[in-house]
mmCIF file as gemmi writes it, N, C-alpha and C atoms, coordinates in Angstrom:
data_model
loop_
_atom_site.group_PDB
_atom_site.id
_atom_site.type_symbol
_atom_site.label_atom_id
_atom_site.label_alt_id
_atom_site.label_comp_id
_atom_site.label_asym_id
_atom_site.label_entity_id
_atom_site.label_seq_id
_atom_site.pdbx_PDB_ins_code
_atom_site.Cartn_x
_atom_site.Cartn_y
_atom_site.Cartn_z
_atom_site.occupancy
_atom_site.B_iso_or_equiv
_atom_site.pdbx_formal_charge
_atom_site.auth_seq_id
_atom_site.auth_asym_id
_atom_site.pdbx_PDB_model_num
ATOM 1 N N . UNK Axp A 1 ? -3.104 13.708 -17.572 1 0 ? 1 A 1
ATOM 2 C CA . UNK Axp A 1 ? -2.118 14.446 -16.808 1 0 ? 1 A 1
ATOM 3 C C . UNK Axp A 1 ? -0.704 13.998 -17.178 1 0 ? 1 A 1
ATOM 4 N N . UNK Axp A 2 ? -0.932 12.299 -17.51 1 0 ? 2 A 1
ATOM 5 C CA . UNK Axp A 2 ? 0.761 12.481 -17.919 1 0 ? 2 A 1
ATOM 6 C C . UNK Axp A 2 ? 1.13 12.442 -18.676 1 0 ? 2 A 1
ATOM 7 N N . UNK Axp A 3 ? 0.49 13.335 -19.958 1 0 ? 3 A 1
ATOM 8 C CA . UNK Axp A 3 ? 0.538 13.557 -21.614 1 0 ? 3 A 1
ATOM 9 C C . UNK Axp A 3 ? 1.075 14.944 -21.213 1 0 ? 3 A 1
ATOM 10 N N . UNK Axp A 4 ? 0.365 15.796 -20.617 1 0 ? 4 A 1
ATOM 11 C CA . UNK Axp A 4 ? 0.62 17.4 -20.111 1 0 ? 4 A 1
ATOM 12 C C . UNK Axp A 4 ? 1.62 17.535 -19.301 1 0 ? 4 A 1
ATOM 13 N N . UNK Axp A 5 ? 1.883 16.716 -17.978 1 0 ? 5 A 1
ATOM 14 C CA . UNK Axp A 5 ? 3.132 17.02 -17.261 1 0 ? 5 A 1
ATOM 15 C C . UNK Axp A 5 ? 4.379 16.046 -17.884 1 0 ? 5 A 1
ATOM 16 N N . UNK Axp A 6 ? 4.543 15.121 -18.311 1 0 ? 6 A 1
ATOM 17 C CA . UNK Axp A 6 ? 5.805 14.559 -18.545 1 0 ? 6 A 1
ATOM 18 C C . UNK Axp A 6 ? 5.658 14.043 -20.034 1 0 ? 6 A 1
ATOM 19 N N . UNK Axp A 7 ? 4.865 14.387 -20.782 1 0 ? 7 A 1
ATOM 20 C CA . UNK Axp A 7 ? 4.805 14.506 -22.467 1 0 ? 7 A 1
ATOM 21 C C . UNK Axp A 7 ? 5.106 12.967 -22.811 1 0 ? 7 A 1
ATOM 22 N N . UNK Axp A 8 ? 4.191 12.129 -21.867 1 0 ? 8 A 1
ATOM 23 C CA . UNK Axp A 8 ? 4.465 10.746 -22.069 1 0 ? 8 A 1
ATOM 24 C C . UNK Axp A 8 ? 2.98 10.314 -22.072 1 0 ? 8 A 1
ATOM 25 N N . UNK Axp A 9 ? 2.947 9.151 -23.064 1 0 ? 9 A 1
ATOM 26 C CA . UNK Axp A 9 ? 1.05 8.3 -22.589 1 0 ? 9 A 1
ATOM 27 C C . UNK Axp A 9 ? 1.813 7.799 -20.756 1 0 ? 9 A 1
ATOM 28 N N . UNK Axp A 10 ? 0.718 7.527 -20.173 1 0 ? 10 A 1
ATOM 29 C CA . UNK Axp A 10 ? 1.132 6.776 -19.186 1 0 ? 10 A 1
ATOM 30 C C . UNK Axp A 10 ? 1.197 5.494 -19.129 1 0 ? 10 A 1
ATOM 31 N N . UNK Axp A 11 ? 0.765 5.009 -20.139 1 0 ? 11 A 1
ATOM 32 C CA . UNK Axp A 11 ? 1.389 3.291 -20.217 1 0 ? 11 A 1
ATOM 33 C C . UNK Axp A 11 ? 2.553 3.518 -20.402 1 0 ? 11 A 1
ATOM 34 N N . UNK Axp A 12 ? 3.435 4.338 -21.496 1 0 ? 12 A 1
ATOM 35 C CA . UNK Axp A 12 ? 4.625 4.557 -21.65 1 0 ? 12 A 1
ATOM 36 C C . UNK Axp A 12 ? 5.204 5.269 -20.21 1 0 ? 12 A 1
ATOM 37 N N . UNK Axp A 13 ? 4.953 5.74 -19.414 1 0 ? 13 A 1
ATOM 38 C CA . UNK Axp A 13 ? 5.336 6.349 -18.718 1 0 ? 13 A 1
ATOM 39 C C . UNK Axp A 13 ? 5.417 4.883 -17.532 1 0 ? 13 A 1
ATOM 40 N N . UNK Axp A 14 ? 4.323 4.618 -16.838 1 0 ? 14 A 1
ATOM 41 C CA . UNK Axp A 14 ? 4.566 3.352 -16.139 1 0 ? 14 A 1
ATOM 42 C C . UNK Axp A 14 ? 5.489 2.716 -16.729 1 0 ? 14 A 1
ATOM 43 N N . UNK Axp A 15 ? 5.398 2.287 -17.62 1 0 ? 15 A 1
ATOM 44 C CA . UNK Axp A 15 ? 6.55 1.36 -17.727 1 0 ? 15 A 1
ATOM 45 C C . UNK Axp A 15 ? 8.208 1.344 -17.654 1 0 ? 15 A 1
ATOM 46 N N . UNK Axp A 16 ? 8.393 2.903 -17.532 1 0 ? 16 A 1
ATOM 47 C CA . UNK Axp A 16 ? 9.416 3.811 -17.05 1 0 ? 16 A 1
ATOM 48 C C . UNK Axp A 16 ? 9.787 3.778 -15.888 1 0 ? 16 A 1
ATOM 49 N N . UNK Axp A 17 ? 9.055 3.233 -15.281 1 0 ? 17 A 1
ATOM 50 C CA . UNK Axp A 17 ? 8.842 3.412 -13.734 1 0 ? 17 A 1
ATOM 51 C C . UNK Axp A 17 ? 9.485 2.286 -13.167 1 0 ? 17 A 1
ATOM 52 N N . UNK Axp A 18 ? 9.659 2.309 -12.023 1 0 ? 18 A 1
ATOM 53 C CA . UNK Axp A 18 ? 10.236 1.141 -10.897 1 0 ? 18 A 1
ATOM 54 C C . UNK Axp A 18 ? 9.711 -0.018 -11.098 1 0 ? 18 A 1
ATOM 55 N N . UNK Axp A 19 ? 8.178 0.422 -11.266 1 0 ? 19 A 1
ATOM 56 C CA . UNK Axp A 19 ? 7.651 -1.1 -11.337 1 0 ? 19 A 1
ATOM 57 C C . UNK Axp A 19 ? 7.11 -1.404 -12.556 1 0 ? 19 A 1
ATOM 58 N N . UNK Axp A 20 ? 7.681 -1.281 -13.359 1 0 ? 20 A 1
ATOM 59 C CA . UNK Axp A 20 ? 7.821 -1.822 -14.746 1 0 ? 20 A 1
ATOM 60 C C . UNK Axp A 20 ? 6.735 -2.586 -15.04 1 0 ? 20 A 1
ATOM 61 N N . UNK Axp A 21 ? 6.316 -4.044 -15.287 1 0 ? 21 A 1
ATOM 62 C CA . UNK Axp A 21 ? 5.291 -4.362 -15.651 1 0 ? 21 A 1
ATOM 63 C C . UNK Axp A 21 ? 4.225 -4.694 -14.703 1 0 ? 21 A 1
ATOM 64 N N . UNK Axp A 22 ? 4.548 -4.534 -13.292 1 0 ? 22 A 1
ATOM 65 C CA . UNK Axp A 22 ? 3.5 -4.602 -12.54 1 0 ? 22 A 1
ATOM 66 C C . UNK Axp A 22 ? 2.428 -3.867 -12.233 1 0 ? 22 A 1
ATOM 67 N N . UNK Axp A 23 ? 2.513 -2.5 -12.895 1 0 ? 23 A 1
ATOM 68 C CA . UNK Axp A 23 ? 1.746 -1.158 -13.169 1 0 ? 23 A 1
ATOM 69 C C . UNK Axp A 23 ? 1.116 -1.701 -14.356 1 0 ? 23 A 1
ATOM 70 N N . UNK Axp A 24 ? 0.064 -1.422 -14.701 1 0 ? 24 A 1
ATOM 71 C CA . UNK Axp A 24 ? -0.083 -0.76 -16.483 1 0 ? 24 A 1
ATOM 72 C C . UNK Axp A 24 ? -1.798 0.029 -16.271 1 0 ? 24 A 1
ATOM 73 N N . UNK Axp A 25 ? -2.324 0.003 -17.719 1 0 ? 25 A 1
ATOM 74 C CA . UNK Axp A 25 ? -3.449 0.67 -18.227 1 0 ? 25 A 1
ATOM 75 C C . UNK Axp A 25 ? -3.922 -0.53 -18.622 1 0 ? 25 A 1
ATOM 76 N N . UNK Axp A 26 ? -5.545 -0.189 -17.975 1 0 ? 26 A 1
ATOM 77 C CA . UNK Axp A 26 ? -6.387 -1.57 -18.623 1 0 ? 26 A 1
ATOM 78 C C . UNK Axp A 26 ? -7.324 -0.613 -19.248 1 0 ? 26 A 1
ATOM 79 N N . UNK Axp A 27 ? -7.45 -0.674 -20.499 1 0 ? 27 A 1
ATOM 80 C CA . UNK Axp A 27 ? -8.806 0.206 -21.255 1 0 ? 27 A 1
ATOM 81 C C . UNK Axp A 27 ? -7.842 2.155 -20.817 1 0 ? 27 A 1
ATOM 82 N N . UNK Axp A 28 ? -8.826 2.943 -21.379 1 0 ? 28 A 1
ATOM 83 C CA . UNK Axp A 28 ? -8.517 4.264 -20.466 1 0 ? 28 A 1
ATOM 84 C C . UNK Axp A 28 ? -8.724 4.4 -19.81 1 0 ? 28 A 1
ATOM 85 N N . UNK Axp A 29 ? -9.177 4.117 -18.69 1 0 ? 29 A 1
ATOM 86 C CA . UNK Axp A 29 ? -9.833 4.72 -17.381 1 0 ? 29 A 1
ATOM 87 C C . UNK Axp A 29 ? -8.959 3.597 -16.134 1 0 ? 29 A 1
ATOM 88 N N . UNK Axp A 30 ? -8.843 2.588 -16.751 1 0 ? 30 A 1
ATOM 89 C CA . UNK Axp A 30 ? -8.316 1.723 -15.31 1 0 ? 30 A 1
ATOM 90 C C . UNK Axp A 30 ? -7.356 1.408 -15.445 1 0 ? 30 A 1
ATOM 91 N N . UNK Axp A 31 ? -6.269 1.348 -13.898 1 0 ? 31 A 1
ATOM 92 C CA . UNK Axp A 31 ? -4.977 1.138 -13.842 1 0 ? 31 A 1
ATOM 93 C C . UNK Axp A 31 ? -4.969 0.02 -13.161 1 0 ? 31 A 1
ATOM 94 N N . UNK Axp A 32 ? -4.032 -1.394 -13.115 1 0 ? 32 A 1
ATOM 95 C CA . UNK Axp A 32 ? -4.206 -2.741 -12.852 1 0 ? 32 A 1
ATOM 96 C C . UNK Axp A 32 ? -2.833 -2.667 -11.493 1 0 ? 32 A 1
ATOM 97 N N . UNK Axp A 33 ? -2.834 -2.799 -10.458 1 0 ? 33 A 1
ATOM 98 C CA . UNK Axp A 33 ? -1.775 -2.763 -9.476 1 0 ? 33 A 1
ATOM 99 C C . UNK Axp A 33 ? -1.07 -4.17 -9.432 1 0 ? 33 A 1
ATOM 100 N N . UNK Axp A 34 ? -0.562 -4.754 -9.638 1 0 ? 34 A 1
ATOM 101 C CA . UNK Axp A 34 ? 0.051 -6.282 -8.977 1 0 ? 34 A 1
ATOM 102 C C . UNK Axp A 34 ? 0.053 -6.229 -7.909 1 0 ? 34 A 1
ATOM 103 N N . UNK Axp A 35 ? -0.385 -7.577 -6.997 1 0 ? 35 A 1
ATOM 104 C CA . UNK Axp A 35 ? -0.806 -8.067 -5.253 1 0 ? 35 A 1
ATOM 105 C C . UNK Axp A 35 ? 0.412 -7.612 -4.952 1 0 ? 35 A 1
ATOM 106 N N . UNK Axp A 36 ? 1.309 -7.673 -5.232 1 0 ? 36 A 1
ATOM 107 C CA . UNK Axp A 36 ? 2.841 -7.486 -4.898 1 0 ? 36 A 1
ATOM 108 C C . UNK Axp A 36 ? 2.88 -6.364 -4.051 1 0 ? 36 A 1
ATOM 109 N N . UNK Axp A 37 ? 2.767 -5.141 -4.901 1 0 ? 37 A 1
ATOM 110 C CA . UNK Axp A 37 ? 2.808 -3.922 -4.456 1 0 ? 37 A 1
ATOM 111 C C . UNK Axp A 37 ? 1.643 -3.497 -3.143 1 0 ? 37 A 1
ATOM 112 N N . UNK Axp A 38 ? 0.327 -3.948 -3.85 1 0 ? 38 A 1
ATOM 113 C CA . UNK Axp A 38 ? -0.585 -3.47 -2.383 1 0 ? 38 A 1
ATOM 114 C C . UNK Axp A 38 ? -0.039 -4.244 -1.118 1 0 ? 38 A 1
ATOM 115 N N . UNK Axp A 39 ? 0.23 -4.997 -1.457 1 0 ? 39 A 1
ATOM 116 C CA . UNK Axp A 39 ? 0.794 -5.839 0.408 1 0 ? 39 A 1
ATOM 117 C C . UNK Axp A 39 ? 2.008 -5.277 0.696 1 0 ? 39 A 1
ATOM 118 N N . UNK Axp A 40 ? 2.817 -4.894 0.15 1 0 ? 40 A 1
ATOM 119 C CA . UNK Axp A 40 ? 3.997 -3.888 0.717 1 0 ? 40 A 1
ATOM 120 C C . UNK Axp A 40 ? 3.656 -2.669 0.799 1 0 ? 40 A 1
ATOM 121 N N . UNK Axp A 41 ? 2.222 -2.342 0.263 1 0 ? 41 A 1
ATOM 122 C CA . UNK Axp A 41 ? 2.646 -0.817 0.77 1 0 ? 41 A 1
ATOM 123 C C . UNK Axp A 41 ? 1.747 -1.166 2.066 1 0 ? 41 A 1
ATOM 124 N N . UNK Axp A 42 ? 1.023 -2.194 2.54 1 0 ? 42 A 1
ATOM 125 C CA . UNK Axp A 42 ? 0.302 -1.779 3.758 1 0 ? 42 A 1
ATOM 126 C C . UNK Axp A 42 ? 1.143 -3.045 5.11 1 0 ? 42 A 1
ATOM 127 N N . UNK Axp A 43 ? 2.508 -3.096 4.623 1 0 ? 43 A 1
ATOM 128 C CA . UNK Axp A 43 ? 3.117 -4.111 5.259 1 0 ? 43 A 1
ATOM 129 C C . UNK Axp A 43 ? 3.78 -3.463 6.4 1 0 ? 43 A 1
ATOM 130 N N . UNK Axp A 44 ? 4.526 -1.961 6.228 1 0 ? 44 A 1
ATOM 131 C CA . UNK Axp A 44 ? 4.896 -1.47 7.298 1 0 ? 44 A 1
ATOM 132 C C . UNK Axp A 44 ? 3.821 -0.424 8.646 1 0 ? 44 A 1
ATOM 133 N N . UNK Axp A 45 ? 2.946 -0.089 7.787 1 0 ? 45 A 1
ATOM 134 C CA . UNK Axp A 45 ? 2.046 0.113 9.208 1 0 ? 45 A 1
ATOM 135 C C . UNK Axp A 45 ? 0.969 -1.011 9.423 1 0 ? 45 A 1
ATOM 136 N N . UNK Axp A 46 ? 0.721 -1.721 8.77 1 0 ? 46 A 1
ATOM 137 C CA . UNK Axp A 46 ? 0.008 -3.091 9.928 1 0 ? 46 A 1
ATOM 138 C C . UNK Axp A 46 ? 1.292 -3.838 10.827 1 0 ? 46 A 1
ATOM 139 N N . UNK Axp A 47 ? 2.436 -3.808 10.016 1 0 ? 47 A 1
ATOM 140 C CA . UNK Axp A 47 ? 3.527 -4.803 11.565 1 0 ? 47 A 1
ATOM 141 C C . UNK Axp A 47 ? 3.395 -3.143 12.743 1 0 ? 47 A 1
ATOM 142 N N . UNK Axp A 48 ? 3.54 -1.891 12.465 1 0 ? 48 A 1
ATOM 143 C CA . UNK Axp A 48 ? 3.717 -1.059 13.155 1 0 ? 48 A 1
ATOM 144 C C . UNK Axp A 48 ? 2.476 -1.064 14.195 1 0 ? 48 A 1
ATOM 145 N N . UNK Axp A 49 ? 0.942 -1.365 14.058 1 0 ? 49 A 1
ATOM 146 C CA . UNK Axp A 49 ? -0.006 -1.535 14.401 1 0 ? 49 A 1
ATOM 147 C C . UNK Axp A 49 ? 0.505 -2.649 15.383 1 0 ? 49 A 1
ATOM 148 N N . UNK Axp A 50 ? 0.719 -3.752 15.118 1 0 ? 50 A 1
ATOM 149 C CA . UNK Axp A 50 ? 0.147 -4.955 15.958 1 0 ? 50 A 1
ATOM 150 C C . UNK Axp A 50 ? 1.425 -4.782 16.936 1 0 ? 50 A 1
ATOM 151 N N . UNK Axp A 51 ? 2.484 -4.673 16.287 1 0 ? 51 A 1
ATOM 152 C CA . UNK Axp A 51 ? 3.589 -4.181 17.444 1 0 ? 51 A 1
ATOM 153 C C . UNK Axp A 51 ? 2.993 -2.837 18.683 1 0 ? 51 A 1
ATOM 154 N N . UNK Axp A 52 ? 2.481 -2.258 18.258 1 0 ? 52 A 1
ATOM 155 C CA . UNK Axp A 52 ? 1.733 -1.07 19.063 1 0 ? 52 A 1
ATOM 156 C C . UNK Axp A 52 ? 0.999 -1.991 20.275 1 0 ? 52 A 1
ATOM 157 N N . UNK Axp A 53 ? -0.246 -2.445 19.681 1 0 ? 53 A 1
ATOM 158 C CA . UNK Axp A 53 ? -1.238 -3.522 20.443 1 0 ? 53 A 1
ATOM 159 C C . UNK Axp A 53 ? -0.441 -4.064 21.323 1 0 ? 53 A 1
ATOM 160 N N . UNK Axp A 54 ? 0.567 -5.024 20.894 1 0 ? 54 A 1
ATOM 161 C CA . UNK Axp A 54 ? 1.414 -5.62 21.765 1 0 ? 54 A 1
ATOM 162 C C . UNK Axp A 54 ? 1.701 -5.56 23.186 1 0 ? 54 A 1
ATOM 163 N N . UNK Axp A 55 ? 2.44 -4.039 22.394 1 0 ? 55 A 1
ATOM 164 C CA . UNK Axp A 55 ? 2.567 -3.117 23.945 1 0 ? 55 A 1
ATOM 165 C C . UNK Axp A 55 ? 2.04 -2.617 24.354 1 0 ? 55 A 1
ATOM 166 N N . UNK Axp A 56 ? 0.802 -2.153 23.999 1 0 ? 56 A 1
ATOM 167 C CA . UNK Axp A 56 ? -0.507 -1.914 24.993 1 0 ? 56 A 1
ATOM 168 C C . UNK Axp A 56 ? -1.178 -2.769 26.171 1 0 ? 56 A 1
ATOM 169 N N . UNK Axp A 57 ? -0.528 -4.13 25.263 1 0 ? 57 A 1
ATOM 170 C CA . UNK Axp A 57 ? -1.462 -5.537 25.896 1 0 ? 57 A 1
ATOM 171 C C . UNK Axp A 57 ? -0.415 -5.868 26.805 1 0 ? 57 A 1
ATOM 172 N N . UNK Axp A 58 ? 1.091 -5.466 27.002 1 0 ? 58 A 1
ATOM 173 C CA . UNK Axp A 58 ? 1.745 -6.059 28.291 1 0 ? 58 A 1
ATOM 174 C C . UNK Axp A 58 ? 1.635 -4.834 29.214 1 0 ? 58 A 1
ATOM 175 N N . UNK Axp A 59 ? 1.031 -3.926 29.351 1 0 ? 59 A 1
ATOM 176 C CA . UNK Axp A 59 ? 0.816 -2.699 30.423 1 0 ? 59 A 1
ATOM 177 C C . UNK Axp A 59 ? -0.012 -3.124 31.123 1 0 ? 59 A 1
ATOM 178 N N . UNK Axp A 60 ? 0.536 -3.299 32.622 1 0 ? 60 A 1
ATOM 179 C CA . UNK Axp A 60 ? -0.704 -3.629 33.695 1 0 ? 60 A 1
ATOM 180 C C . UNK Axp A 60 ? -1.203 -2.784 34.063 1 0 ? 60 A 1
ATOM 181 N N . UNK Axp A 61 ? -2.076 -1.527 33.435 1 0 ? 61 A 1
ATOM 182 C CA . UNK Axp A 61 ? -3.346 -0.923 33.706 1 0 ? 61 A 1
ATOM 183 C C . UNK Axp A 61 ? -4.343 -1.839 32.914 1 0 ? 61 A 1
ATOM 184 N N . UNK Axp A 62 ? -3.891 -2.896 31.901 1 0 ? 62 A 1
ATOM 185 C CA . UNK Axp A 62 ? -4.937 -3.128 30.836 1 0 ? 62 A 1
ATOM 186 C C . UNK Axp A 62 ? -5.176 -4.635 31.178 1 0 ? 62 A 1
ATOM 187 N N . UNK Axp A 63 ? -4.704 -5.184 32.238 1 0 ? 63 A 1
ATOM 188 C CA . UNK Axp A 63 ? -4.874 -6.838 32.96 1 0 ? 63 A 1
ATOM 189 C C . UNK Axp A 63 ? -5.865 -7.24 32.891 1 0 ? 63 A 1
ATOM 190 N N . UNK Axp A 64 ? -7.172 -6.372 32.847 1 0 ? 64 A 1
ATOM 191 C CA . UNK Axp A 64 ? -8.437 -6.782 32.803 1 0 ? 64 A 1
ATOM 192 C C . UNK Axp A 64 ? -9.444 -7.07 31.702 1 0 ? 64 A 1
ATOM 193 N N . UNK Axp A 65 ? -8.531 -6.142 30.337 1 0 ? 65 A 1
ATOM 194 C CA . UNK Axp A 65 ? -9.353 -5.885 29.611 1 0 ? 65 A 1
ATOM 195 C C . UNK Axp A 65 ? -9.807 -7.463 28.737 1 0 ? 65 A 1
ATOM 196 N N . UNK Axp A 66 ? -11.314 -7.429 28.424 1 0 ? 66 A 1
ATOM 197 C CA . UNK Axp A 66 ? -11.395 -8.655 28.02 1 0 ? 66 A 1
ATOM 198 C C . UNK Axp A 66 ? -11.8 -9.101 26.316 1 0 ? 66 A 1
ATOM 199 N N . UNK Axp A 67 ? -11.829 -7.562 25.809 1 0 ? 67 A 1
ATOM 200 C CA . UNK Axp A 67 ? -12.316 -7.528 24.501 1 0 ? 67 A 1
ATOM 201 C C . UNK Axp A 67 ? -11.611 -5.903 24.079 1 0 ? 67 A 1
ATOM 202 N N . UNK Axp A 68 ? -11.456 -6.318 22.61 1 0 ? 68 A 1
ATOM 203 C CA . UNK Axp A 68 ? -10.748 -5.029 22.081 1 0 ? 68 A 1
ATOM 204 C C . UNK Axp A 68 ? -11.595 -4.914 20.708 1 0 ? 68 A 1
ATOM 205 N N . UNK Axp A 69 ? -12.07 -4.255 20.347 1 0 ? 69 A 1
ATOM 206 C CA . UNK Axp A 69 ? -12.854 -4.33 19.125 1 0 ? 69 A 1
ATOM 207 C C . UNK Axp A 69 ? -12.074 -2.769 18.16 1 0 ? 69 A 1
């Protein structure tokens, strides 16, 4: 697809990209992410999550509850 839409290999093309060498091509078929990137992209909705919980957990309808699964 990104030989056909942007007339680039996509190793050449990743590396074009924002995240420069933390992207690439391993073999043809697999793309290698750096830890970097997966923990920021799931960094703003897990703080958004537990901040949620939070405030679920100071509402006194929920004083009782003794397990949250």
């Amino acid at each position: 697809m990104s030989e056909e839409l942007c007339h680039q290999f996509l190793s050449d093309r990743l590396i074009s990209l924002k995240y420069g060498k933390r992207v690439f091509t391993r073999g043809k078929d697999m793309l290698s992410v750096d830890s970097s990137i997966m923990q920021s992209s799931f960094t703003d909705p897990v703080s958004k999550t537990v901040n949620h919980i939070n405030n679920v957990l100071t509402e006194e309808r929920i004083k009782d509850v003794g397990l949250i699964v």
